[in-house]
MIDONU-104800 format. One record per residue: residue number from 1; residue in one letter; x negated, y, z negated of N, C-alpha, C in turn. Coordinates in nm, 2 decimals. Example, Ala and Ser with C-alpha at 12.3 -4.5 7.8 and 13.67 -1.06 7.14 Angstrom:
MIDONU-104800
SITE    k  r    n_c1    n_c2    n_c3   ca_c1   ca_c2   ca_c3    c_c1    c_c2    c_c3
SITE    1  A   -1.32   -0.57   -0.78   -1.23   -0.45   -0.78   -1.32   -0.33   -0.78
SITE    2  S   -1.28   -0.22   -0.71   -1.37   -0.11   -0.71   -1.29    0.00   -0.79
***
This chain:
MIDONU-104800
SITE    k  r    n_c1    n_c2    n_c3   ca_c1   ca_c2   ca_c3    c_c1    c_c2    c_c3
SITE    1  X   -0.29   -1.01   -0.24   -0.37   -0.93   -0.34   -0.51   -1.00   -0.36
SITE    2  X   -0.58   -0.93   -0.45   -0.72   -0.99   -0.45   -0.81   -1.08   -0.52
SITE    3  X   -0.83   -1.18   -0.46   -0.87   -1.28   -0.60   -0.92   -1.22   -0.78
SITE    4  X   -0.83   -1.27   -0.85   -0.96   -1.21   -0.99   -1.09   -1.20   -0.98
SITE    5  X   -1.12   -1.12   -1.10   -1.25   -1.10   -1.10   -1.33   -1.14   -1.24
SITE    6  X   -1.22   -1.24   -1.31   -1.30   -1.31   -1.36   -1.26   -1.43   -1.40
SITE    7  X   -1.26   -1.54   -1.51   -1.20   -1.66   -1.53   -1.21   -1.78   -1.42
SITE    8  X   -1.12   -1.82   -1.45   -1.11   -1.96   -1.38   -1.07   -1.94   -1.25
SITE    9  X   -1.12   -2.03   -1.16   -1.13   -1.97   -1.00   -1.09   -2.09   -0.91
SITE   10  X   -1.00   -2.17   -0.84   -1.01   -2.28   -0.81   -1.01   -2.27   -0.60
SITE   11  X   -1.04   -2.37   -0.55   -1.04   -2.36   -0.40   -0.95   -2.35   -0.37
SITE   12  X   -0.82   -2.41   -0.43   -0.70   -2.39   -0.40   -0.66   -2.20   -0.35
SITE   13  X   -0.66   -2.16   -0.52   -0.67   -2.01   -0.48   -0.75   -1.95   -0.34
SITE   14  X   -0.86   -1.98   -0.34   -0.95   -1.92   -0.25   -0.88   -1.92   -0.13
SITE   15  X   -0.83   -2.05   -0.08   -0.77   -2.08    0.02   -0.60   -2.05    0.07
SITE   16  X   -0.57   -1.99   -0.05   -0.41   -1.94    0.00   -0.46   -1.77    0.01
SITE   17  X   -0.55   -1.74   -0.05   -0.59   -1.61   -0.05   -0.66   -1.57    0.13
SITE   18  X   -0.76   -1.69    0.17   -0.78   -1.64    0.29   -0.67   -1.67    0.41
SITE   19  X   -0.52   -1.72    0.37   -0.43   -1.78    0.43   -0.38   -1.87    0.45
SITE   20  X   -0.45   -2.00    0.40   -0.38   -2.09    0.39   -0.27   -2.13    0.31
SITE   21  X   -0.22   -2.24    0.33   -0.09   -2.27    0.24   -0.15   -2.37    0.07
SITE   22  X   -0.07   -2.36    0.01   -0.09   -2.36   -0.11   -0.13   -2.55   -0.11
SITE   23  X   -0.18   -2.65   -0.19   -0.21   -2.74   -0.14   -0.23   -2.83   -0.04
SITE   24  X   -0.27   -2.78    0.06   -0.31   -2.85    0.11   -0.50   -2.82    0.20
SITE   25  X   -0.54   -2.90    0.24   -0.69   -2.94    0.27   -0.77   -2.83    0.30
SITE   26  X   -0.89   -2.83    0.24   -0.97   -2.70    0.27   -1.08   -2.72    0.17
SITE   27  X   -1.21   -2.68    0.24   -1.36   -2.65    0.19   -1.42   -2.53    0.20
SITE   28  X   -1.52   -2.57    0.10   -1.58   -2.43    0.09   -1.61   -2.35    0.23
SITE   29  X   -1.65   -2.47    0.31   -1.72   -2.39    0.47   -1.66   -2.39    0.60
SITE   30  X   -1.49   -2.40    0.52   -1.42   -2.33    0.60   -1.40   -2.20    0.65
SITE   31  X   -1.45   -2.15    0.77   -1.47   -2.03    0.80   -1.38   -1.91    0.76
SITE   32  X   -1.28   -1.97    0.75   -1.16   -1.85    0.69   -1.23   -1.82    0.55
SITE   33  X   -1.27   -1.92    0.49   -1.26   -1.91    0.32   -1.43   -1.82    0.34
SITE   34  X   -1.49   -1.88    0.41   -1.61   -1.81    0.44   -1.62   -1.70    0.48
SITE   35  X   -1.50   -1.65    0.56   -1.51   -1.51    0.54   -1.48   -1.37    0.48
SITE   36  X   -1.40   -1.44    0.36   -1.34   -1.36    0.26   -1.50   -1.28    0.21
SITE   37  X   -1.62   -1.39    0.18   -1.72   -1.33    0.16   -1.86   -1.31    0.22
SITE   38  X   -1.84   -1.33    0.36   -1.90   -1.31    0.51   -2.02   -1.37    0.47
SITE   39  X   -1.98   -1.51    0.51   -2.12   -1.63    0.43   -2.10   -1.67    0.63
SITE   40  X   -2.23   -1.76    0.65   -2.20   -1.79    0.77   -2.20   -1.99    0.72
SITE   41  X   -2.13   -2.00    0.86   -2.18   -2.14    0.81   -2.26   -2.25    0.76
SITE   42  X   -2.26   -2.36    0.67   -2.37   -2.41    0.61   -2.45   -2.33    0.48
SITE   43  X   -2.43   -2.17    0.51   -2.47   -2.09    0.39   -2.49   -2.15    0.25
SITE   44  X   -2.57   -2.13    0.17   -2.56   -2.15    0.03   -2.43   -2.05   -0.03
SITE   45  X   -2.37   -2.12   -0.10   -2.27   -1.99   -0.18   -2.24   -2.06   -0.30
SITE   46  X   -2.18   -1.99   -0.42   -2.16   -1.98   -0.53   -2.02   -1.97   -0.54
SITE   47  X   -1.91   -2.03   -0.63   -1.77   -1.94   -0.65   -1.73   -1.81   -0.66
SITE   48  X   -1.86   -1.79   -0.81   -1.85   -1.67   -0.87   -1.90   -1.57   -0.72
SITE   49  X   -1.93   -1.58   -0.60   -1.92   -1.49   -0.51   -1.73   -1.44   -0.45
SITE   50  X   -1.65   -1.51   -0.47   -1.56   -1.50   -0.48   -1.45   -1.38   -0.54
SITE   51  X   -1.50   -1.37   -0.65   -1.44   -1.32   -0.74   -1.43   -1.18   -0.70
SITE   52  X   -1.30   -1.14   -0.71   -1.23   -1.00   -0.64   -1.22   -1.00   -0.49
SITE   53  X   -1.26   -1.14   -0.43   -1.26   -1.09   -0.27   -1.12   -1.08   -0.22
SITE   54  X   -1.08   -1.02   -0.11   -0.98   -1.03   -0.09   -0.90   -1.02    0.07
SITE   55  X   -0.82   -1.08    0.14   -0.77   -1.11    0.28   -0.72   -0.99    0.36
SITE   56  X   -0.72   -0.84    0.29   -0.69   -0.77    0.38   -0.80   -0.64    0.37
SITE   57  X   -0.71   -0.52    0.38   -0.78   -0.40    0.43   -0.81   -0.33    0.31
SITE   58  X   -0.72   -0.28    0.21   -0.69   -0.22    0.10   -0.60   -0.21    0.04
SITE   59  X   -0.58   -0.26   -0.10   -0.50   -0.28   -0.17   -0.48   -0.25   -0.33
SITE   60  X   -0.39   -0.21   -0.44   -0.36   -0.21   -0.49   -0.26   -0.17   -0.59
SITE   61  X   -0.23   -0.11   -0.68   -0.07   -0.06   -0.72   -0.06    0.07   -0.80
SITE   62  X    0.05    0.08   -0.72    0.11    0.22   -0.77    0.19    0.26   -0.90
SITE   63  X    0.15    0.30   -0.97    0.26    0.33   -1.12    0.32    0.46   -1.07
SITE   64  X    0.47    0.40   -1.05    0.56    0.50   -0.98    0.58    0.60   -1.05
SITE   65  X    0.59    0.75   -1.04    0.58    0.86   -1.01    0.74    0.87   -1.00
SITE   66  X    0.84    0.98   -1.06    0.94    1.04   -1.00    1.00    1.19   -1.00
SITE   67  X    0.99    1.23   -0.86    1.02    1.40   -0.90    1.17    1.38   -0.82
SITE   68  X    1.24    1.48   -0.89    1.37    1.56   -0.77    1.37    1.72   -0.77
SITE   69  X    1.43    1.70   -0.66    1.41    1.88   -0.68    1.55    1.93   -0.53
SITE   70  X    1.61    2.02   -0.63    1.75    2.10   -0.51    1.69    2.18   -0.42
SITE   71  X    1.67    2.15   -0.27    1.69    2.25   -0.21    1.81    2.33   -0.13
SITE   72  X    1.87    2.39   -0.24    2.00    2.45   -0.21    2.07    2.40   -0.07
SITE   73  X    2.09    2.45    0.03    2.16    2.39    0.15    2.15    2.25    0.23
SITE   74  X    2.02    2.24    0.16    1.95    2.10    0.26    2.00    1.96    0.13
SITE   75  X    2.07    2.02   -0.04    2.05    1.93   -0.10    1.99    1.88   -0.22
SITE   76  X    1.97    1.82   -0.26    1.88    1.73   -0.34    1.82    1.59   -0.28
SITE   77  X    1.69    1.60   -0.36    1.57    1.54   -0.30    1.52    1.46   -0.34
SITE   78  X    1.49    1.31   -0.34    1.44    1.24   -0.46    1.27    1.15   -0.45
SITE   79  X    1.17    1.21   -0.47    1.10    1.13   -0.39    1.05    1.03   -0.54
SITE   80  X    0.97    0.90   -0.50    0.93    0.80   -0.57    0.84    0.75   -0.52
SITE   81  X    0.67    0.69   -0.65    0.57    0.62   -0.57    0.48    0.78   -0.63
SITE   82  X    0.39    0.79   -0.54    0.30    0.81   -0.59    0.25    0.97   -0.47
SITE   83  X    0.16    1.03   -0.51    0.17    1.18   -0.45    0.03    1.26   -0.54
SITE   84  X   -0.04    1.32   -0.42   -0.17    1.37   -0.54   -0.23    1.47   -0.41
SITE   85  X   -0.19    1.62   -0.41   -0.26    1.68   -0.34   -0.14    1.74   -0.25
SITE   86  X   -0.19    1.83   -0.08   -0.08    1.89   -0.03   -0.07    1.79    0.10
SITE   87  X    0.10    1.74    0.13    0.10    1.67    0.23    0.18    1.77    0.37
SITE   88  X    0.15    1.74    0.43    0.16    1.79    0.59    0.27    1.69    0.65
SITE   89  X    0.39    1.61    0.57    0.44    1.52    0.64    0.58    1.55    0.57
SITE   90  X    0.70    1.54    0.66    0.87    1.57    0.64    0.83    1.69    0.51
SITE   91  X    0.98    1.60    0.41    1.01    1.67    0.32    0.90    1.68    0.18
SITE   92  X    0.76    1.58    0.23    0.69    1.62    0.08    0.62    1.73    0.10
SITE   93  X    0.59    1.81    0.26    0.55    1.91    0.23    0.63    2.04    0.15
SITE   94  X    0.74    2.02    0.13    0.82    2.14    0.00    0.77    2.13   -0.13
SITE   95  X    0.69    1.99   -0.12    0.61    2.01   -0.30    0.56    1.99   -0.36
SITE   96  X    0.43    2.08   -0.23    0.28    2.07   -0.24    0.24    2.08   -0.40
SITE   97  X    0.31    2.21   -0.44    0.27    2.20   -0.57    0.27    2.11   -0.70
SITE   98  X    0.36    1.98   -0.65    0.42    1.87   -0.73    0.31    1.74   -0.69
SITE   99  X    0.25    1.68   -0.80    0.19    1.52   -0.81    0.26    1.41   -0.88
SITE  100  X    0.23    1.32   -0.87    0.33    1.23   -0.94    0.30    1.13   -0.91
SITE  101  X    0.32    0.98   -1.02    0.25    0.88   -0.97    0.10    0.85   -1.05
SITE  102  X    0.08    0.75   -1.05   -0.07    0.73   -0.99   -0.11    0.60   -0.93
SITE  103  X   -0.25    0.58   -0.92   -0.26    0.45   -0.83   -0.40    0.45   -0.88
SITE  104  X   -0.40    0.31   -0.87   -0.58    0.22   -0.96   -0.70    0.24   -0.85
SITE  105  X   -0.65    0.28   -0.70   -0.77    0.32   -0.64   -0.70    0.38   -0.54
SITE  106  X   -0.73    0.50   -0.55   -0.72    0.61   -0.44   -0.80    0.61   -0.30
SITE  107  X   -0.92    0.54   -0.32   -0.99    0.55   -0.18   -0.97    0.43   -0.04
SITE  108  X   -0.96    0.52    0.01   -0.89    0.41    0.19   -0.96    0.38    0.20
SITE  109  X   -1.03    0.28    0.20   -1.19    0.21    0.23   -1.16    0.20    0.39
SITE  110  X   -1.03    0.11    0.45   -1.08    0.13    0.61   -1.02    0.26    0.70
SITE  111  X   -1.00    0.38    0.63   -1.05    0.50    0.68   -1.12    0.53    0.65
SITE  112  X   -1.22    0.52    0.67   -1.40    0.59    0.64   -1.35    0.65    0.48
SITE  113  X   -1.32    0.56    0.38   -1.29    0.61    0.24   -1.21    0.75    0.26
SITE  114  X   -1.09    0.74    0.30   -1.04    0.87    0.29   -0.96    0.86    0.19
SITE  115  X   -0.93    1.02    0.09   -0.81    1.01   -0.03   -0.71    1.01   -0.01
SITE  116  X   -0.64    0.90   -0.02   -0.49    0.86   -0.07   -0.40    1.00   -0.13
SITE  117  X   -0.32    1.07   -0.02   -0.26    1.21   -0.08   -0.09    1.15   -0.10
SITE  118  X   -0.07    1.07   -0.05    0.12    0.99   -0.03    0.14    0.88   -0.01
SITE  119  X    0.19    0.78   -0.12    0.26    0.69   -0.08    0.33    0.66   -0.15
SITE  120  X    0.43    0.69   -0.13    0.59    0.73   -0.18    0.70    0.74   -0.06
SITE  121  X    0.81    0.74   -0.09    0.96    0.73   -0.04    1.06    0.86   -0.10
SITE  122  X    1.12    0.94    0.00    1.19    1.07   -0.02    1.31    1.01    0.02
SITE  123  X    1.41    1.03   -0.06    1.57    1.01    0.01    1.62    1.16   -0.03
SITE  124  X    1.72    1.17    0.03    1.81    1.28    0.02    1.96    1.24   -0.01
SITE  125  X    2.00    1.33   -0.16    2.16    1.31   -0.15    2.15    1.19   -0.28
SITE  126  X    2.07    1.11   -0.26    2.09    0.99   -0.40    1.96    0.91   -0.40
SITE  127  X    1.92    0.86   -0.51    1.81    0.82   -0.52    1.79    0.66   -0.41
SITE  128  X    1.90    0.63   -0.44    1.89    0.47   -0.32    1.94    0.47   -0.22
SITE  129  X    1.98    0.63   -0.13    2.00    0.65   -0.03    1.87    0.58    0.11
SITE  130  X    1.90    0.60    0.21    1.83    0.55    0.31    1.76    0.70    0.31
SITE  131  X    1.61    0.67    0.35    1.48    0.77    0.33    1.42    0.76    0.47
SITE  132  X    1.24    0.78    0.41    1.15    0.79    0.48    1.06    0.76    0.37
SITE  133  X    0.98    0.65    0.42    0.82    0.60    0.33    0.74    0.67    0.38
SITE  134  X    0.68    0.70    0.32    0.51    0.81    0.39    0.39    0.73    0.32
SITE  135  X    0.29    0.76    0.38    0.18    0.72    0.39    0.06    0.83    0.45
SITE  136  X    0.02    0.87    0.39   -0.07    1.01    0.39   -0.25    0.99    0.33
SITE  137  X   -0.28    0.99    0.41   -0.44    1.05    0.41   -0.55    1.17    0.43
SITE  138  X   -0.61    1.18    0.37   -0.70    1.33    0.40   -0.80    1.28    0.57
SITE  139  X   -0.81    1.38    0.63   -0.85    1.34    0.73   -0.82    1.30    0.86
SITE  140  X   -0.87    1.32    0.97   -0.80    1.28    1.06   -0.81    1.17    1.14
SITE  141  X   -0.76    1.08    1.15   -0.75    0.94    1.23   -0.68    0.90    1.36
SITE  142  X   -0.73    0.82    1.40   -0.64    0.76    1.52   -0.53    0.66    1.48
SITE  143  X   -0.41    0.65    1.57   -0.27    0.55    1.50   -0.36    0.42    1.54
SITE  144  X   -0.46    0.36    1.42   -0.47    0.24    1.47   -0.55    0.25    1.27
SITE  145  X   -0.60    0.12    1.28   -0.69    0.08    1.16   -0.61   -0.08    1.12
SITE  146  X   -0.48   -0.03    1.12   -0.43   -0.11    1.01   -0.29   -0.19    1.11
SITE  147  X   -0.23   -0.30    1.04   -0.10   -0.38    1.12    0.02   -0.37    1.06
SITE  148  X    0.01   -0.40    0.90    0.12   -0.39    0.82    0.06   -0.33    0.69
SITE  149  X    0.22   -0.28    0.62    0.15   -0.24    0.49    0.30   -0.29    0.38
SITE  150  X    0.23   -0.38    0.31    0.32   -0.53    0.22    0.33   -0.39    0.08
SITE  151  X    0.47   -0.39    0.07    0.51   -0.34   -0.08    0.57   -0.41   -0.18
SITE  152  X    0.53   -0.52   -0.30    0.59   -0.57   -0.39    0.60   -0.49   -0.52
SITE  153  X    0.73   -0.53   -0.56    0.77   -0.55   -0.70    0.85   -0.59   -0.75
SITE  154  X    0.90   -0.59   -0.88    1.05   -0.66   -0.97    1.17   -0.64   -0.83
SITE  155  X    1.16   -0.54   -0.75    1.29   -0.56   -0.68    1.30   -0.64   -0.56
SITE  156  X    1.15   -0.69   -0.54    1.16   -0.79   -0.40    1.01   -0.69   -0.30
SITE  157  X    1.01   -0.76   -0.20    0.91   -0.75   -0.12    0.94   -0.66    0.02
SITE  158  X    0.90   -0.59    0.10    0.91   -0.51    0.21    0.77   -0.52    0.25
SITE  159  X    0.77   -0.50    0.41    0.68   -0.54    0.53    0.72   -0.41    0.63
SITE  160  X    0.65   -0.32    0.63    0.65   -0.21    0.74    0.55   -0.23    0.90
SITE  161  X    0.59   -0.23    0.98    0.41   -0.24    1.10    0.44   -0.06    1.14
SITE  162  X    0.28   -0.11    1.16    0.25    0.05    1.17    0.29    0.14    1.31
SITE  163  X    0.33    0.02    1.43    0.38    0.00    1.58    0.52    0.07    1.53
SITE  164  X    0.61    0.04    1.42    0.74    0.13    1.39    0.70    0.28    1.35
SITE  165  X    0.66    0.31    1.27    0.61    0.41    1.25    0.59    0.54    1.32
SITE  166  X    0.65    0.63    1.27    0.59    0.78    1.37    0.43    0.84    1.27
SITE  167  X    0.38    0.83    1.39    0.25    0.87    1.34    0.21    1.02    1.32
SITE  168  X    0.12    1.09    1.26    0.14    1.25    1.26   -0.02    1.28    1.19
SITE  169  X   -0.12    1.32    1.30   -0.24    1.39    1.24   -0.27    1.50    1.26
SITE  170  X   -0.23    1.60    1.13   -0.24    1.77    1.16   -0.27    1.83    1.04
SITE  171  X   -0.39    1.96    1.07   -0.40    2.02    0.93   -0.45    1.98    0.80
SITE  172  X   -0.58    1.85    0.87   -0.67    1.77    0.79   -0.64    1.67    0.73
SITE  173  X   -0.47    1.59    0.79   -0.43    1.44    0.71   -0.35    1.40    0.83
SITE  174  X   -0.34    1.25    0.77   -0.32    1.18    0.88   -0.22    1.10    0.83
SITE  175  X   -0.08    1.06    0.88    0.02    0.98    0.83    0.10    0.91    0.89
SITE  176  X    0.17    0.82    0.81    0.26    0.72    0.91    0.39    0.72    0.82
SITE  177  X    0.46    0.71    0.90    0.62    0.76    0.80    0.73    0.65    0.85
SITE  178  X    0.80    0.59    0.80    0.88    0.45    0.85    1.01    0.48    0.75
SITE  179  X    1.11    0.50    0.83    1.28    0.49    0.81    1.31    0.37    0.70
SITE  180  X    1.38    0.40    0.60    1.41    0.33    0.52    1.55    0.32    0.48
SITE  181  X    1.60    0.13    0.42    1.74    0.17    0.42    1.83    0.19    0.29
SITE  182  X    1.91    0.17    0.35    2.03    0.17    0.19    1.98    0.12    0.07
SITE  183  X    1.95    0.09   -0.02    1.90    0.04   -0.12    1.80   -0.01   -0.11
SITE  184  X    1.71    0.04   -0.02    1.57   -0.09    0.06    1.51   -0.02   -0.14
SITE  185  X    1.48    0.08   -0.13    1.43    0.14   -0.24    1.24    0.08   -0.28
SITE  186  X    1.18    0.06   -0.20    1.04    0.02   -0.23    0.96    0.07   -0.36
SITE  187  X    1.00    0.17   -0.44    0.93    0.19   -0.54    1.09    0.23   -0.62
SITE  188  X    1.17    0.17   -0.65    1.29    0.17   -0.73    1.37    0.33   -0.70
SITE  189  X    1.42    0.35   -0.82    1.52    0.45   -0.77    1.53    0.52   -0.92
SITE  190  X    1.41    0.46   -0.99    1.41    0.57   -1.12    1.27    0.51   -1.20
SITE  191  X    1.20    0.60   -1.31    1.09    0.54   -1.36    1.19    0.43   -1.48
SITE  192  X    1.32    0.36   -1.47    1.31    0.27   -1.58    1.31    0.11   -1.50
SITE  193  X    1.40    0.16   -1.38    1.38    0.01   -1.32    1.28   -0.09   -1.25
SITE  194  X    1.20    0.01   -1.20    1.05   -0.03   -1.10    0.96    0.06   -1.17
SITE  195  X    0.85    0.02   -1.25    0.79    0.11   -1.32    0.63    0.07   -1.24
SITE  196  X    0.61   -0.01   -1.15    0.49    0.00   -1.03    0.50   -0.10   -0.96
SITE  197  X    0.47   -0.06   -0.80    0.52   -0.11   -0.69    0.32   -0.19   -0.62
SITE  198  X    0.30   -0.27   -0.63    0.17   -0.38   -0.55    0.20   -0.32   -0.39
SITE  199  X    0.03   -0.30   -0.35    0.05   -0.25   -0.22   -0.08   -0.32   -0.12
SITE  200  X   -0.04   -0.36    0.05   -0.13   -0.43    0.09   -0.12   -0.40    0.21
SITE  201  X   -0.24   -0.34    0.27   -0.24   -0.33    0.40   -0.29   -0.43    0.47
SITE  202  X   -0.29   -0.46    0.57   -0.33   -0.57    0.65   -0.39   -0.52    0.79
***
């Protein structure tokens, strides 16, 4: 996640943020730490240049969202996470008319700022059944940008790569959808126990 953006700032931080490990050696004009805020070497820099930088692509969290809904023969439906607009991907396209969720920044900065329409988890039959995560954007893209996408919360941590993933761009959005298991549950399994899930693409 992404350095604060304000308060107390130490190199330490700076340096587990651009990857390194937590105590141990590191300077300001270490290229890694230097490129959190694309200084070149020797540069003049300041801390406070620091502040909000951050090691990956786009990031931040989702205040989980929960709909269900029966589709008579196929079931009951449970999706969780977050949803804003019509998706073109499995079972959220049955409910386009449904949003839920929200998230502190909707815009994909490394898709040429595209809107954030899905990212949420649909199981079928029970809420902590094994699913499907989605990942939905407006616009159309190539299966590339990104490597992993890190979901934290109170229930523990999940790591998706985008190489697992079935990819799908049609109909003005672009998405990546990854099998999910028995209780993996990435944004919980109701709004009382995971009430928002930290999100990081890499």
């Amino acid at each position: 996640m992404a350095l604060p953006s304000s308060g107390a700032l130490s190199l330490n931080a700076i340096h587990i943020e651009a990857g390194g490990s937590s105590g141990t050696s590191a300077s300001i004009n270490d290229s890694d730490i230097r490129g959190l805020i694309s200084k070149g070497s020797g540069a003049q820099m300041s801390f406070n240049e620091w502040y909000g930088a951050a090691n990956n692509l786009y990031d931040g969290t989702v205040t989980n969202g929960y709909h269900s809904a029966d589709f008579g023969f196929l079931g009951q439906f449970f999706f969780r996470g977050f949803k804003n607009g019509n998706s073109q991907q499995g079972s959220f396209t049955v409910i386009n008319n449904v949003n839920f969720g929200s998230v502190n920044d909707s815009t994909v900065d490394f898709l040429s700022d595209a809107s954030l329409i899905v990212l949420a988890e649909s199981t079928q039959s029970s809420a902590s059944a094994a699913g499907t995560l989605n990942f939905e954007v407006s616009g159309s893209f190539s299966n590339s940008g990104f490597s992993t996408l890190k979901l934290t919360n109170n229930g523990g941590s999940n790591t998706f790569n985008r190489t697992d993933a079935t990819y799908q761009s049609q109909n003005g959005t672009t998405s990546w959808a990854w099998s999910t298991t028995l209780n993996q549950n990435p944004f919980g399994t109701n709004g009382a126990n995971i009430t928002s899930t930290e999100f990081e693409f890499n």
